[in-house]
N, CA, C and O atoms as CSV, one atom per row, in Angstrom:
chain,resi,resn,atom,element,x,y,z
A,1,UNK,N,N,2.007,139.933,27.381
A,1,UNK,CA,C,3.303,140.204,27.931
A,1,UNK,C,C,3.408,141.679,28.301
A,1,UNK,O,O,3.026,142.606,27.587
A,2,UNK,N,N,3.962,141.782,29.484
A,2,UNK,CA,C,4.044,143.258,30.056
A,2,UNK,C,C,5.668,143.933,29.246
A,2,UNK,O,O,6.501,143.312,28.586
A,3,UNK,N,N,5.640,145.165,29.574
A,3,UNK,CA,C,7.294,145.831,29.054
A,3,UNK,C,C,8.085,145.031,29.949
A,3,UNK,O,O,9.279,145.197,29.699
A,4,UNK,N,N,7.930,144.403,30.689
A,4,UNK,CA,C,9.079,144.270,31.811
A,4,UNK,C,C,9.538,142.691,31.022
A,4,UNK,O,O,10.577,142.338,30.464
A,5,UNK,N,N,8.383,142.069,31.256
A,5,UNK,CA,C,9.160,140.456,30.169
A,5,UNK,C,C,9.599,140.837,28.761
A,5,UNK,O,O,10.653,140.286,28.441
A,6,UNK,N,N,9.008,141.725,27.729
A,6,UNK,CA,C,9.177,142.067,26.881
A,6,UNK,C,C,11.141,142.579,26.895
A,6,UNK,O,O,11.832,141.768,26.278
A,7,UNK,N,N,11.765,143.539,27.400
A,7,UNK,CA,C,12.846,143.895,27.922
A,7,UNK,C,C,13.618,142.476,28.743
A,7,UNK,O,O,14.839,142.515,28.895
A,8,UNK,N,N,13.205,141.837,29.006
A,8,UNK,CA,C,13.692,140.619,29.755
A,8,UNK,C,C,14.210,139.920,28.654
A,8,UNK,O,O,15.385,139.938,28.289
A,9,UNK,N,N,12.891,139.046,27.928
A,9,UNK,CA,C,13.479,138.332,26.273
A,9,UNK,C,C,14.378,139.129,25.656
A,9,UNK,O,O,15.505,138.641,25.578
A,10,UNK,N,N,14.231,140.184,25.203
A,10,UNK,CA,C,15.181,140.770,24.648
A,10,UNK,C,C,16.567,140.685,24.715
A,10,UNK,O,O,17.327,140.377,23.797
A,11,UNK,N,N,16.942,141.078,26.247
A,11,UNK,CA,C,17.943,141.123,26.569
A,11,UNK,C,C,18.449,139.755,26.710
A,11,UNK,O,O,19.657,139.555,26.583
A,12,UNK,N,N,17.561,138.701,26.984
A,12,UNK,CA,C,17.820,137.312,26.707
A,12,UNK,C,C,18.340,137.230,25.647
A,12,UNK,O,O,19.537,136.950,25.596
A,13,UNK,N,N,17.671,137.426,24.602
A,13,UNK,CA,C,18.146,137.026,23.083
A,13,UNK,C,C,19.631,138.137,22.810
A,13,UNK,O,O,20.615,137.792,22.156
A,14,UNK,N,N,19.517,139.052,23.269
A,14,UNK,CA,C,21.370,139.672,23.147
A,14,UNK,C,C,22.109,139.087,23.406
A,14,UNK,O,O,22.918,138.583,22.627
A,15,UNK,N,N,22.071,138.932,24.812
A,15,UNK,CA,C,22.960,137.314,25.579
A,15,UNK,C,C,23.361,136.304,24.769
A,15,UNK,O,O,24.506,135.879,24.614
A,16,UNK,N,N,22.104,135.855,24.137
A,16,UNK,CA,C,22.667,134.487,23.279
A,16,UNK,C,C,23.508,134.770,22.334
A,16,UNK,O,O,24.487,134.112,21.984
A,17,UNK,N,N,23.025,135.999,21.818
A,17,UNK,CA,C,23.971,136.554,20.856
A,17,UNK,C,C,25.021,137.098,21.009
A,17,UNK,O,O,25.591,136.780,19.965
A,18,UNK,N,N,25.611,137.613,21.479
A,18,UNK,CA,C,27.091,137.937,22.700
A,18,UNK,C,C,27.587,136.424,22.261
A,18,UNK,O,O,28.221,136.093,21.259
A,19,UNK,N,N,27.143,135.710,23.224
A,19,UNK,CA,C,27.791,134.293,23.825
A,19,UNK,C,C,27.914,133.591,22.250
A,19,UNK,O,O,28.967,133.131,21.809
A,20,UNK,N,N,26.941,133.605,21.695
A,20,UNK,CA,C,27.571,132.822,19.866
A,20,UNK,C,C,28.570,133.700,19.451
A,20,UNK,O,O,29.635,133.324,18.960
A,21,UNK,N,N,28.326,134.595,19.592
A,21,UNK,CA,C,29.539,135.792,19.147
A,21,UNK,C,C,30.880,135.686,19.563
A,21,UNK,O,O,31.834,135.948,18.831
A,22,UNK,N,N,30.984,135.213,21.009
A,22,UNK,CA,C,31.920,135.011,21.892
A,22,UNK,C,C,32.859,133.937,21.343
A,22,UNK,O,O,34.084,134.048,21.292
A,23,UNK,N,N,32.021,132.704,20.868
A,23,UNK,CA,C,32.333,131.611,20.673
A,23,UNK,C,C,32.868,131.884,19.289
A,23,UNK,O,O,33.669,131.057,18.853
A,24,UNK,N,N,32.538,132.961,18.498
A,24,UNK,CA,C,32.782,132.675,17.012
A,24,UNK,C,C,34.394,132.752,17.396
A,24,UNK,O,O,35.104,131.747,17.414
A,25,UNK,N,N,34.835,133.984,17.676
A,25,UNK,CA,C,35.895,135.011,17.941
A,25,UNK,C,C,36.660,134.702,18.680
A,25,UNK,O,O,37.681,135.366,18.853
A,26,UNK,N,N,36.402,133.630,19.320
A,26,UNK,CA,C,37.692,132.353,20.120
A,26,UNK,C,C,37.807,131.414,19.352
A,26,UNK,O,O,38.897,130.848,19.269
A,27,UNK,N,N,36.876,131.060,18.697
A,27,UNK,CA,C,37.459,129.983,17.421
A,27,UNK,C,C,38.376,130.414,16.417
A,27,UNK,O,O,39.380,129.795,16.064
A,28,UNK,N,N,37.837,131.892,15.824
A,28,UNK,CA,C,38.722,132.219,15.224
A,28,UNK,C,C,40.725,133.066,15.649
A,28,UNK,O,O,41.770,133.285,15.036
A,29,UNK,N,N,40.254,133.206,16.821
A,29,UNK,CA,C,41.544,133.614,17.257
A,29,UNK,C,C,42.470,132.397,17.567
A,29,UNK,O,O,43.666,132.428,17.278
A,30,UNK,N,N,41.854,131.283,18.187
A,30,UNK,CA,C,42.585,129.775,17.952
A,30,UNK,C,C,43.134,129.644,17.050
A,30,UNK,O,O,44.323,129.368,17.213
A,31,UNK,N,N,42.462,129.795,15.136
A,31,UNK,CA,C,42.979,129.699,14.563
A,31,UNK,C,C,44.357,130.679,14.151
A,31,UNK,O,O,45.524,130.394,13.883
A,32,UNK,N,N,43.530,132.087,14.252
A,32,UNK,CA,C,44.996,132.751,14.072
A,32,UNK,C,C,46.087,132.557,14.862
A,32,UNK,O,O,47.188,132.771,14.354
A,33,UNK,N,N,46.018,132.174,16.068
A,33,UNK,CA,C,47.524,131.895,16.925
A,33,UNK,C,C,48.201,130.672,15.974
A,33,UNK,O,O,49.367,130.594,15.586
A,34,UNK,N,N,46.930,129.623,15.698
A,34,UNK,CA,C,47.676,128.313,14.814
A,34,UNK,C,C,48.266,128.899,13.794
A,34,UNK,O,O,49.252,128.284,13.388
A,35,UNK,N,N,47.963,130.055,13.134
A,35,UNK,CA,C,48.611,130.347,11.887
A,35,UNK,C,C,49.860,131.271,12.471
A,35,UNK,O,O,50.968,131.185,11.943
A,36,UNK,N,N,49.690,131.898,13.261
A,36,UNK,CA,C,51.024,132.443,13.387
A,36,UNK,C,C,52.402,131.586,13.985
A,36,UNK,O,O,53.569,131.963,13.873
A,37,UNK,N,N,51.850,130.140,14.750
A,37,UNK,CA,C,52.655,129.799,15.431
A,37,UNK,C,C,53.315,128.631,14.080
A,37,UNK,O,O,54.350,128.002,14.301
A,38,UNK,N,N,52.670,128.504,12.934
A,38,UNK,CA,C,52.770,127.911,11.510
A,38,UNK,C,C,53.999,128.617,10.824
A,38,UNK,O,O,55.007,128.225,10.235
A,39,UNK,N,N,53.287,130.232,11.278
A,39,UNK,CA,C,54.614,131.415,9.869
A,39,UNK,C,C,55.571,131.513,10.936
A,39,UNK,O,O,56.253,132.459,10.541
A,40,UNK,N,N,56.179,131.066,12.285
A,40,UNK,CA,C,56.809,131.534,12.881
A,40,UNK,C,C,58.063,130.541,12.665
A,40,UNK,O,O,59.269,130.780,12.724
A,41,UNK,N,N,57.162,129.000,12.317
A,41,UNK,CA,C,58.136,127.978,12.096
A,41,UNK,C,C,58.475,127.639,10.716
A,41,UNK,O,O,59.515,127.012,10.514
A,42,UNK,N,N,57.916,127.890,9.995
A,42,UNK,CA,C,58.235,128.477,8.840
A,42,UNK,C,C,59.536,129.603,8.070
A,42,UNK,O,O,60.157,129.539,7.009
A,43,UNK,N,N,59.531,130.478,9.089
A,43,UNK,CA,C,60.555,131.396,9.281
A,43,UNK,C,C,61.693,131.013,10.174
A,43,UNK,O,O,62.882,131.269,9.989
A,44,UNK,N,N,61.058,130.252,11.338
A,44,UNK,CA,C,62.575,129.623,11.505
A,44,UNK,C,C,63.371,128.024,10.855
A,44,UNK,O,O,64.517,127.611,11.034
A,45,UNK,N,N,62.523,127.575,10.277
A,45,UNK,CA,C,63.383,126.798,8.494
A,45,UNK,C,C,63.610,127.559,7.897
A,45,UNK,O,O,64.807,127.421,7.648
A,46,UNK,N,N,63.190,128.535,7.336
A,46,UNK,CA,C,64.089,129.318,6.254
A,46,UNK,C,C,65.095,129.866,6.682
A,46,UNK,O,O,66.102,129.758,5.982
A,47,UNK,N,N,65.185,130.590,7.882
A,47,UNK,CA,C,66.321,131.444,8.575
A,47,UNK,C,C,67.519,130.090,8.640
A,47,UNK,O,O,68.648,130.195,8.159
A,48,UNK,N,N,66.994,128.832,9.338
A,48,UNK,CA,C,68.163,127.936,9.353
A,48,UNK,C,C,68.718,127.438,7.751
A,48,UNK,O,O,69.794,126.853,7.628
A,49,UNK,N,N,67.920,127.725,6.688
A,49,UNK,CA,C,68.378,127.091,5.310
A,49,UNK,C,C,69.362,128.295,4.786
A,49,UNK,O,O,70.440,128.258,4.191
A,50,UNK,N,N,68.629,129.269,5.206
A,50,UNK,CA,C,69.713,130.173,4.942
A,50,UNK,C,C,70.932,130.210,5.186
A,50,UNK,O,O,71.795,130.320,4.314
A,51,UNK,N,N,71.178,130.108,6.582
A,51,UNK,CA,C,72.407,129.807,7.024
A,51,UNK,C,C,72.934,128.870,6.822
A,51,UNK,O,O,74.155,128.829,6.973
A,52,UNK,N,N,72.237,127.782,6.412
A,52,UNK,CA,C,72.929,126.674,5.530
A,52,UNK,C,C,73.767,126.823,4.164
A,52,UNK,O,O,74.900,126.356,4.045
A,53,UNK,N,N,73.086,127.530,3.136
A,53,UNK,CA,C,73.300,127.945,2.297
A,53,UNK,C,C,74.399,129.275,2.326
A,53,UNK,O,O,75.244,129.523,1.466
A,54,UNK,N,N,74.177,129.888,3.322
A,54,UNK,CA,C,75.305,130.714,3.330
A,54,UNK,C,C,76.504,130.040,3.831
A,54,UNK,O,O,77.523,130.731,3.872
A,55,UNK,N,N,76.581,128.788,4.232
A,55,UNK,CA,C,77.898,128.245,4.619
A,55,UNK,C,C,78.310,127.588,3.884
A,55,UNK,O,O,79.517,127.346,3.914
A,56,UNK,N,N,77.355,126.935,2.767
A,56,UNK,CA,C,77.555,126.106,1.673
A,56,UNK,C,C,78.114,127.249,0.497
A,56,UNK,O,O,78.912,126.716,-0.274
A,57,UNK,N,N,77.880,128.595,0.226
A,57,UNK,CA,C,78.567,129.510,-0.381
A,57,UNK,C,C,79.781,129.679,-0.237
A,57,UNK,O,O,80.572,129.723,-1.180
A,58,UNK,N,N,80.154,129.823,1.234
A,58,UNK,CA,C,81.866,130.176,1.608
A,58,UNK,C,C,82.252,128.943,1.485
A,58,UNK,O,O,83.476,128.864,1.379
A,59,UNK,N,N,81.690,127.917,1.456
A,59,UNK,CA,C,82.853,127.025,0.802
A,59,UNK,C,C,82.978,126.597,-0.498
A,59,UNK,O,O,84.020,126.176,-1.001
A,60,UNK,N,N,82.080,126.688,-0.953
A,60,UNK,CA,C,82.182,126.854,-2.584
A,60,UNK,C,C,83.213,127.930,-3.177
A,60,UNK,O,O,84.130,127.692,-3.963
A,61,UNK,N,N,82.849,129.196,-2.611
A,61,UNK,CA,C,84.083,129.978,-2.685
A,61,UNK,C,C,85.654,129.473,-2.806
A,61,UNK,O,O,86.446,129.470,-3.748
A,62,UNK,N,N,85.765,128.960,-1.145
A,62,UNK,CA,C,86.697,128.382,-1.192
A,62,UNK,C,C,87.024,127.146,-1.771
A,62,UNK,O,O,88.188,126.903,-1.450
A,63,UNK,N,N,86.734,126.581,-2.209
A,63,UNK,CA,C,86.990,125.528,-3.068
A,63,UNK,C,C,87.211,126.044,-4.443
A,63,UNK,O,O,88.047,125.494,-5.159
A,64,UNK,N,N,86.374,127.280,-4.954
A,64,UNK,CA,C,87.074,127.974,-5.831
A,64,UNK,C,C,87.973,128.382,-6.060
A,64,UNK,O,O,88.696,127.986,-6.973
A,65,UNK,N,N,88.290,129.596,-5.067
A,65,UNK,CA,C,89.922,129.504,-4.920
A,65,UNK,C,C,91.028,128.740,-5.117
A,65,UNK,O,O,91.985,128.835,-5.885
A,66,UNK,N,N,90.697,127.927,-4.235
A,66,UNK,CA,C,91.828,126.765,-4.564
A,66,UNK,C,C,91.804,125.885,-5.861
A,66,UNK,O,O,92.885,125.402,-6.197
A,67,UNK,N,N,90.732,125.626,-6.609
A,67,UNK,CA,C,91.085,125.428,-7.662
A,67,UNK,C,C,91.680,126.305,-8.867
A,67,UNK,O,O,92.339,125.787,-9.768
A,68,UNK,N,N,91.400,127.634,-8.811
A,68,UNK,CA,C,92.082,128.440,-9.107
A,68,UNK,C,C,93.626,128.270,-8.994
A,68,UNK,O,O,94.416,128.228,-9.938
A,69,UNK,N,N,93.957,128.165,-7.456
A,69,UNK,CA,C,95.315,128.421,-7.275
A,69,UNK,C,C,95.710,126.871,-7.713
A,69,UNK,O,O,96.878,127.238,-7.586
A,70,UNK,N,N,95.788,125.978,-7.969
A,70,UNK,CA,C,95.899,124.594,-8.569
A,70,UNK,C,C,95.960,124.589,-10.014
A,70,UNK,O,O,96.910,124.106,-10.631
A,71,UNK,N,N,94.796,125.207,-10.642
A,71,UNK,CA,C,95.214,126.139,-12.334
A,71,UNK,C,C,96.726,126.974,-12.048
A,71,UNK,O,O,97.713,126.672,-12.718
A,72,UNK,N,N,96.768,127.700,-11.328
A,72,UNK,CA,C,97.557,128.514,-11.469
A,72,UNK,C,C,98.995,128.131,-11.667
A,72,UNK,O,O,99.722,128.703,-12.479
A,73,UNK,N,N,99.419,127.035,-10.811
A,73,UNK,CA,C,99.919,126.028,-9.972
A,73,UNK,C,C,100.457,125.402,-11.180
A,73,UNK,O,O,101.627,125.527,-11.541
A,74,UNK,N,N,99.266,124.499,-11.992
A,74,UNK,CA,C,99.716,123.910,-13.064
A,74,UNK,C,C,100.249,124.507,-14.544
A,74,UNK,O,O,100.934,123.887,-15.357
A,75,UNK,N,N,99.697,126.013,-14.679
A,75,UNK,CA,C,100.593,126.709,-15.519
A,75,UNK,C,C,101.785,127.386,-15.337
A,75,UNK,O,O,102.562,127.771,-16.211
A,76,UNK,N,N,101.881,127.514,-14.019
A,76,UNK,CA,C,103.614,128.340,-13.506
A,76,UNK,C,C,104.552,126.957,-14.098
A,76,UNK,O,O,105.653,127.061,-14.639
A,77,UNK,N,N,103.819,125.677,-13.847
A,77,UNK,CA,C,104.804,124.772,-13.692
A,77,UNK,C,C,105.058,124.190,-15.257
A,77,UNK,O,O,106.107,123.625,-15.565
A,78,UNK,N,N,103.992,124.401,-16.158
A,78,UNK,CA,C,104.505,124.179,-17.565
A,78,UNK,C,C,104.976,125.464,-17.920
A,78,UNK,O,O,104.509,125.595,-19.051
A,79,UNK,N,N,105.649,126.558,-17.647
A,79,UNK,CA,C,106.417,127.677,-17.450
A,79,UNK,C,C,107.547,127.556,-17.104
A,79,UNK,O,O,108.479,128.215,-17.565
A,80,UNK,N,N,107.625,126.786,-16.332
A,80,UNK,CA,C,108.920,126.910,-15.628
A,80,UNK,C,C,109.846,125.521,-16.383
A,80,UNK,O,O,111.034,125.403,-16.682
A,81,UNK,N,N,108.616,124.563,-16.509
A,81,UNK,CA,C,109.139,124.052,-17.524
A,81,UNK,C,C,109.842,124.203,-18.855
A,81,UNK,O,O,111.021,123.904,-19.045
A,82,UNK,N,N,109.041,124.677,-19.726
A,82,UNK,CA,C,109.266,125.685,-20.905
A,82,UNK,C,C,111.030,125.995,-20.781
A,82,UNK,O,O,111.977,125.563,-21.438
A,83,UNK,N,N,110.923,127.154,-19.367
A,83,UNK,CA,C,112.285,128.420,-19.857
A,83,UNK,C,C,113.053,127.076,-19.172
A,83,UNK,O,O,114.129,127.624,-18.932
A,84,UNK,N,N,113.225,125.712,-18.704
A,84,UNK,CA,C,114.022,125.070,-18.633
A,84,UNK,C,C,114.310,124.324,-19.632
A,84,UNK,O,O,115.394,123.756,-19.495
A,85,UNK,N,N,113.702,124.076,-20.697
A,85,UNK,CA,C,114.036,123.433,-22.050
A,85,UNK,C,C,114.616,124.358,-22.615
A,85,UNK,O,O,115.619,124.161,-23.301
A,86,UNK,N,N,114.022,125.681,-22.404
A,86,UNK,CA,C,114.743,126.898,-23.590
A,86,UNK,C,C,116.623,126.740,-22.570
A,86,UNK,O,O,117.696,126.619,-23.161
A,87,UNK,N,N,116.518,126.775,-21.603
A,87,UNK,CA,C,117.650,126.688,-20.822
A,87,UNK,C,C,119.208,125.721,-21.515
A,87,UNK,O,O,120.396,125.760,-21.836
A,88,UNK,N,N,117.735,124.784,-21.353
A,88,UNK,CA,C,119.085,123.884,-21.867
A,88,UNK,C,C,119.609,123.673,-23.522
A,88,UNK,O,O,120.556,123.053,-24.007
A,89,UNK,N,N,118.081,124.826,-24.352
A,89,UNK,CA,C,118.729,124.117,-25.461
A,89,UNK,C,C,119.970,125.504,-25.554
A,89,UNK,O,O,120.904,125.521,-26.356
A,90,UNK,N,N,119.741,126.347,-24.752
A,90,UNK,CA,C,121.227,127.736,-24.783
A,90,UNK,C,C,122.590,126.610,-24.360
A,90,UNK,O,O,123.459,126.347,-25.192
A,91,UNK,N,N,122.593,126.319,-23.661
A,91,UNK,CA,C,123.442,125.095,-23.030
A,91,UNK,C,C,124.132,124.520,-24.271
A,91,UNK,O,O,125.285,124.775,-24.618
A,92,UNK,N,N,123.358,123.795,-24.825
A,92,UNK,CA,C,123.382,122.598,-26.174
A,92,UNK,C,C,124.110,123.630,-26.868
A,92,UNK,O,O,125.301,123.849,-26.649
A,93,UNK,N,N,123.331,124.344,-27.802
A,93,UNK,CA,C,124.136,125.482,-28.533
A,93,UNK,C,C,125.172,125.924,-28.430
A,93,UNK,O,O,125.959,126.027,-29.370
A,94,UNK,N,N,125.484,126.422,-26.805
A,94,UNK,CA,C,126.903,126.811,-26.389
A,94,UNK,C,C,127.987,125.775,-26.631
A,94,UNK,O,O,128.938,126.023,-27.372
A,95,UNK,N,N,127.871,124.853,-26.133
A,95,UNK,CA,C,128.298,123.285,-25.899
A,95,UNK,C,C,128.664,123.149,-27.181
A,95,UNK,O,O,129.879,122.959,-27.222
A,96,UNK,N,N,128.189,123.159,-28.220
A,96,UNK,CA,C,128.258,122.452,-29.984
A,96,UNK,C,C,129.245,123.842,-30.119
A,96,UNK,O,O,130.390,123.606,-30.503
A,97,UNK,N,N,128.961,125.031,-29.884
A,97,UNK,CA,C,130.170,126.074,-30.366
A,97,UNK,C,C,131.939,126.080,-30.085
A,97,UNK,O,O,132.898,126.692,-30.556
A,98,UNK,N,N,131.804,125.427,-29.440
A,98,UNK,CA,C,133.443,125.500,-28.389
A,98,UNK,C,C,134.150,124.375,-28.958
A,98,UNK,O,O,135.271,124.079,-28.545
């Protein structure tokens, strides 16, 4: 074999190697797009659960509240009850004095 085929194979065999090389590094970039286009949907379920959950908060809230104000509701009213028994027993008392 002369330098000239010698330099020929060579550069043959780079080629092949390039081109397997080529092939590795598109396989693997296939995969990374699959993985990013994976964490992208991934992130958009969580972003939507979130906002689920944050709407499921404000109403929990509110439903708190209002049971609150329904407690509240039901003790003004055994209150108001109360100073109306005390009411009437001033009444009674007065009533029995006269």
């Amino acid at each position: 074999m002369d330098a000239n085929e010698k330099i020929i194979d060579t550069f043959a065999t780079r080629v092949r190697q390039m081109i397997l090389q080529y092939h590795d590094v598109v396989k693997e970039n296939g995969e990374l797009y699959a993985m990013v286009d994976e964490r992208d949907a991934e992130i958009r379920r969580l972003q939507a659960e979130v906002r689920q959950l944050q709407n499921d908060y404000k109403s929990l809230k509110t439903a708190r509240m209002l049971e609150v104000s329904d407690t509240d509701l039901d003790t003004a009213k055994r209150k108001v009850n109360k100073l109306i028994r005390d009411v009437d027993k001033c009444i009674t008392l007065l009533s029995e004095q006269q």
